[in-house]
C-alpha positions as CSV (number, residue, x, y, z in Angstrom):
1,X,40.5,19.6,-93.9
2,X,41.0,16.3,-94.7
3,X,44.6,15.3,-92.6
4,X,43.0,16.9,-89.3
5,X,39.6,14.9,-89.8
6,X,41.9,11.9,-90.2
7,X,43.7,12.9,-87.3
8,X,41.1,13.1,-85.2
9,X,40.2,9.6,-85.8
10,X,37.3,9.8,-88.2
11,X,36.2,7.9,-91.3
12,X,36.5,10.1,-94.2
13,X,35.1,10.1,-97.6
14,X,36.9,12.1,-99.5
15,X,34.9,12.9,-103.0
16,X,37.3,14.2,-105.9
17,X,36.4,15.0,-109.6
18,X,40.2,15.9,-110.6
19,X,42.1,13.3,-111.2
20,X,45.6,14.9,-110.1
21,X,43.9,16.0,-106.6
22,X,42.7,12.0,-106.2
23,X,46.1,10.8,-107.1
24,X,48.0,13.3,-104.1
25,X,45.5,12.2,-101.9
26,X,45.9,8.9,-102.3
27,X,49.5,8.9,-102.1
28,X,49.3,11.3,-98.7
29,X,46.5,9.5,-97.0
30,X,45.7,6.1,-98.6
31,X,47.3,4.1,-96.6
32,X,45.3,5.9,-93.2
33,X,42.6,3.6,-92.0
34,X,39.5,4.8,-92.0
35,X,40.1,7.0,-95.3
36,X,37.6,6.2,-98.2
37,X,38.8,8.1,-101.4
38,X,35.3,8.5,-104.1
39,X,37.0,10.0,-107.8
40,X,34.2,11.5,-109.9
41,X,31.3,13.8,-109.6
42,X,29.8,13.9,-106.8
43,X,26.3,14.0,-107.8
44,X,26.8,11.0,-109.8
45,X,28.8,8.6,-107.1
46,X,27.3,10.0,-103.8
47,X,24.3,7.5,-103.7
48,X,26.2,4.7,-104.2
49,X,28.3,5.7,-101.2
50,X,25.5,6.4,-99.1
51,X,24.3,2.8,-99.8
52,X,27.0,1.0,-99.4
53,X,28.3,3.2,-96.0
54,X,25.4,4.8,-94.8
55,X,24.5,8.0,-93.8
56,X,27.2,10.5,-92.7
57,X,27.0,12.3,-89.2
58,X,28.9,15.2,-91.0
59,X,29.4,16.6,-94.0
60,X,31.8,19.3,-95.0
61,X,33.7,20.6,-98.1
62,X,34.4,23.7,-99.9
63,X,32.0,23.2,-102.6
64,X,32.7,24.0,-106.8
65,X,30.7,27.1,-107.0
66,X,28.9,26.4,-110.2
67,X,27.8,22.8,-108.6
68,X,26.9,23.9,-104.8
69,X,23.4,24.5,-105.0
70,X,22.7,21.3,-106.8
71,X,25.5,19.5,-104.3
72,X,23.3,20.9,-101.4
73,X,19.9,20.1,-102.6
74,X,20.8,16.7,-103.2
75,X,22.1,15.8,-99.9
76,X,18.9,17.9,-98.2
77,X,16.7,16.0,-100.7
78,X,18.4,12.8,-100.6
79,X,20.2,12.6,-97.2
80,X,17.8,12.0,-94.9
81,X,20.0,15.5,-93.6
82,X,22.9,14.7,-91.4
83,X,23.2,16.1,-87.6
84,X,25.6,19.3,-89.0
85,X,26.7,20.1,-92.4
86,X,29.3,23.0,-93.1
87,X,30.3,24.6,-97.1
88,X,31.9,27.0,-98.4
89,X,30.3,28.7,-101.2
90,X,29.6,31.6,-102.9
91,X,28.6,34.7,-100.9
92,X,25.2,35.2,-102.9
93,X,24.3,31.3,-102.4
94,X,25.3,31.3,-98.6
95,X,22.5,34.4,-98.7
96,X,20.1,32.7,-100.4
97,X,20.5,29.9,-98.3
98,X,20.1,31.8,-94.9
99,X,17.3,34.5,-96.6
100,X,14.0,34.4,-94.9
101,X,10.9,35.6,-96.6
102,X,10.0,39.1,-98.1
103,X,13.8,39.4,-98.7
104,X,15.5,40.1,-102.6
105,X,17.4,36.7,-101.5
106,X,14.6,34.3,-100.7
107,X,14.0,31.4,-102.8
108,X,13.2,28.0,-103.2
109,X,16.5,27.1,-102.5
110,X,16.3,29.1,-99.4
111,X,13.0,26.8,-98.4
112,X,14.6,23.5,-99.1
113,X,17.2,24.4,-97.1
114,X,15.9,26.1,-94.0
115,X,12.8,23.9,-93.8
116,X,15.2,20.6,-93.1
117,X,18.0,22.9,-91.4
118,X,19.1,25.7,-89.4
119,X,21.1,27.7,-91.6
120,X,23.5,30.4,-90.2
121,X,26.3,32.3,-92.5
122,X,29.2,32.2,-89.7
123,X,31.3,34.6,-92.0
124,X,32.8,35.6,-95.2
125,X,36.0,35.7,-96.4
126,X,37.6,37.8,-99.7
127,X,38.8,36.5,-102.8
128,X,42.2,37.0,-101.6
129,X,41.6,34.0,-98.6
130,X,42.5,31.8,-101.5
131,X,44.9,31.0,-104.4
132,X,44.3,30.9,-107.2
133,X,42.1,34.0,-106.2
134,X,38.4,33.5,-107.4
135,X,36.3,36.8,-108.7
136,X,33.8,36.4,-105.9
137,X,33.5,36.3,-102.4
138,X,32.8,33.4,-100.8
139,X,31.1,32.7,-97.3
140,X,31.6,29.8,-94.5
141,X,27.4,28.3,-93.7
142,X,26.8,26.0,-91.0
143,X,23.8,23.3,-91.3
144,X,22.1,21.9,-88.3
145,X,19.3,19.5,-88.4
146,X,16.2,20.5,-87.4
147,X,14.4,18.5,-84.4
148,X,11.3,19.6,-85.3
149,X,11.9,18.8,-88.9
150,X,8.0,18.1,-90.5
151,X,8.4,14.8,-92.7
152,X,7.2,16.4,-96.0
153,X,10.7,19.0,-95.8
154,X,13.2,18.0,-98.1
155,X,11.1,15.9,-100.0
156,X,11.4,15.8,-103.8
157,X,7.4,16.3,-103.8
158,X,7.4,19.0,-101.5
159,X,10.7,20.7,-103.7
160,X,8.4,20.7,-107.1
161,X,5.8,22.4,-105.2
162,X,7.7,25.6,-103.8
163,X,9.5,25.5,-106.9
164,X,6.4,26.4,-108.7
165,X,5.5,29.0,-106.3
166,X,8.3,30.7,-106.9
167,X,8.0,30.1,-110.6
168,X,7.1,33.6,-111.1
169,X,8.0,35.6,-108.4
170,X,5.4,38.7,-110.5
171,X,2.5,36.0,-109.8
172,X,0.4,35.5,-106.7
173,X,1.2,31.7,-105.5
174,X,-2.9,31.2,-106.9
175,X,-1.6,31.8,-110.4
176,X,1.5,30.0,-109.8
177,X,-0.3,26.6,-108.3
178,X,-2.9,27.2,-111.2
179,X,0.0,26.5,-113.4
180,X,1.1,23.7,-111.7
181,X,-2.2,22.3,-112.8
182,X,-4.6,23.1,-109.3
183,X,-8.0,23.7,-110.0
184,X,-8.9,27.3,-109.1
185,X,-11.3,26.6,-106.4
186,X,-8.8,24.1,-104.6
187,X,-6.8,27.0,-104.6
188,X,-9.1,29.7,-103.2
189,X,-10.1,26.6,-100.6
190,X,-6.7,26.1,-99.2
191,X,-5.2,28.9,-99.4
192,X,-8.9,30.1,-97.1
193,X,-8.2,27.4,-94.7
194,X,-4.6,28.3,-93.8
195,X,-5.6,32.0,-93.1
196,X,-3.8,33.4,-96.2
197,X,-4.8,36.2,-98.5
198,X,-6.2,35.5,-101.8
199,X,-3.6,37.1,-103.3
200,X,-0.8,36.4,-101.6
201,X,3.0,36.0,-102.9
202,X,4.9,32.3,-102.2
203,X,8.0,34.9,-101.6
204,X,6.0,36.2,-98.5
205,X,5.2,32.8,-96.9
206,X,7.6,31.6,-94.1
207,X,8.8,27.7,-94.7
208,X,6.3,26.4,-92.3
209,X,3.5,28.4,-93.7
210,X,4.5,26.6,-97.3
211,X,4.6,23.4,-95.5
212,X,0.9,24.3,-94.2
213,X,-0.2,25.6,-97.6
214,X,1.3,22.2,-99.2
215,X,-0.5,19.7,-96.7
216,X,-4.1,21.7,-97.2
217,X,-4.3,21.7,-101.0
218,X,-2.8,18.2,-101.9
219,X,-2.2,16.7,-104.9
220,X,-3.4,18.5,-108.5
């Protein structure tokens, strides 16, 4: 991925955690202009990059599987969301990214992502796609920024609180924002004003209905 993007004329930051893979892609593409190489972990050097280089149009990777959902929340909490995003990851996180509500899939993760994005699993591809051969499938997802994207969504604020509804996924979201620390009457209040039953599940609210839920009971 990273000689075509070159090719094409781009500027690249490359981030790489293994320090053999920094050193072969120094020595094939260091002296390309417009080729950035970042060694480390990503979630600890990607701030600083965004700082000093502002934020990316694209991003794009095949993501560690036991740091992808952390990788994606990060940029969807931190970004400010780029126009298009694409990752490979896991089959089962590419689902739980894409799931919509009422589904075994759908999460908090699924929120935070669909609430800043238009998610779409373009496809997936076997363990035998790749070498060494991992013991999962693993699925290609596309990531468009929303137009219509409400200010609150991606927010850390706004995270914590679908978090908590989905806490417990056995508990009514009243239970869950009682928790949280919401008094029981701000509860049955805005949960009223949205049009929601009182006992409702956060797993059966939409993102937008969250987002709604979220603006009418405010703060704890």
């Amino acid at each position: 991925m990273t000689h075509p993007a070159l090719e094409s004329g781009a500027r690249l930051s490359a981030f790489e955690i293994d320090k053999g893979f920094a050193t072969l892609l120094r020595g094939a593409y260091g002296a390309l202009p417009g080729f950035n190489l970042v060694e480390g972990d990503f979630l600890k050097t990607w701030r600083g990059e965004l700082e000093a280089r502002g934020r990316p149009e694209r991003v794009f990777g095949n993501l560690p599987y036991n740091a992808a959902a952390a990788m994606v929340a990060a940029l969807v909490e931190g970004l400010g969301v780029p126009e298009r995003m694409v990752f490979m990851v896991q089959k089962e996180a590419a689902r739980r990214m894409a799931a919509g509500p009422g589904t075994k899939d759908y999460a908090s993760f699924s929120v935070l992502c669909s609430s800043s994005c238009r998610v779409r699993v373009a496809f997936d591809l076997g363990a035998g796609a790749f070498w060494p051969q991992p013991r999962v499938a693993s699925s290609l997802v596309t990531m468009e920024a929303r137009p219509d994207r409400a200010p609150e969504a991606g927010t850390r604020e706004f995270g914590s609180f679908v978090r908590a509804l989905f806490a417990s996924r056995r508990k009514t979201a009243r239970n869950n924002l009682k928790a949280l620390g919401y008094s029981d009457e701000a509860v049955t209040e805005a949960l009223g004003s949205c049009g929601f039953r009182q006992d409702v599940r956060g797993e059966a609210l939409d993102p937008a209905e969250l987002l709604a839920l979220y603006r009418a009971i405010g703060r704890p």
